[in-house]
N, C-alpha and C positions, 0 to 999 in steps of 0.2 A: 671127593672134595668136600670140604668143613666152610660153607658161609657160615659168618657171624657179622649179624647184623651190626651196624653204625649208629648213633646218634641222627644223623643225615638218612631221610629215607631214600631207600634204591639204590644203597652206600654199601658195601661190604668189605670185609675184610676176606682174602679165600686162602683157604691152607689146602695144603695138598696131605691126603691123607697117604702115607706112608706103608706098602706093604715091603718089610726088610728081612732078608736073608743074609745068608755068607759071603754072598756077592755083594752086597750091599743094597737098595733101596728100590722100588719102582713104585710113583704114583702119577697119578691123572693130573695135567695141570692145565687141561680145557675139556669141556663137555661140553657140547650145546643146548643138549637136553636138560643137564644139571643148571646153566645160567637161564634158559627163556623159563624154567622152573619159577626162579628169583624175578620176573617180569625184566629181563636186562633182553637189548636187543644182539642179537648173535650173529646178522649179518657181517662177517669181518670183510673190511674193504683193505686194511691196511696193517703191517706190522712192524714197531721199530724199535729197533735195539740202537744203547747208548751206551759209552764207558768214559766213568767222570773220572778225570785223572787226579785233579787237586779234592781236597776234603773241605766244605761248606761251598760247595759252586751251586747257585739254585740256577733250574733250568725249567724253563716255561710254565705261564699262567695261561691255562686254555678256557679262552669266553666259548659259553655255546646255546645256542638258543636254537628254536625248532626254525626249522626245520634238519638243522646239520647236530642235532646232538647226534653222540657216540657214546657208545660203551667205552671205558676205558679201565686196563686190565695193567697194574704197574708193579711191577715183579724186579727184586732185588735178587740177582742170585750169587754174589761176594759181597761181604763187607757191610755194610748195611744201610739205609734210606730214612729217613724222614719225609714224609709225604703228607701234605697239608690239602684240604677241599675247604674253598669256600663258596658258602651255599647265596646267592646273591636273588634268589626266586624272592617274592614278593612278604611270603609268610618268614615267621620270626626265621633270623640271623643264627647260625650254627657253626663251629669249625670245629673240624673234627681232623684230628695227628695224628699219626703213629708213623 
């Protein structure tokens, strides 16, 4: 797995790094020794899948504050996403897209 770091600290982007054959592809798209590496917490308590039928539908702005933050892991695999974070902690203002 390939983190690259954010603008946003504790932010990453993860690519899966790709081993390809004739068959076509196999890569790693969780490790938990790879994210607690990154300081991200690994305990998963929950997993959900969503399929947007119309194109520009935004779906949920998640507030989180301690004691319930979460790691969150938001994976496109058709089509593609635009996914925005906004950093609302105390220190300077940051939004970071792709």
């Amino acid at each position: 797995m390939k983190f690259i770091e954010t603008k946003l600290k504790g932010a990453f982007v993860v690519e899966i790094e790709k081993t390809e054959d004739s068959w076509g592809f196999f890569g790693r798209a969780w490790c938990k020794n790879e994210f607690e590496q990154k300081g991200l917490k690994t305990n998963i308590c929950q997993i959900n899948t969503s399929k947007t039928l119309k194109r520009g539908t935004i779906r949920g702005l998640h507030y989180q504050v301690e004691p319930h933050l979460e790691t969150k892991l938001v994976r496109c695999i058709r089509g593609s996403i635009y996914d925005v974070i906004v950093d609302l902690r105390p220190s300077p203002l940051l939004i970071c897209s792709g």
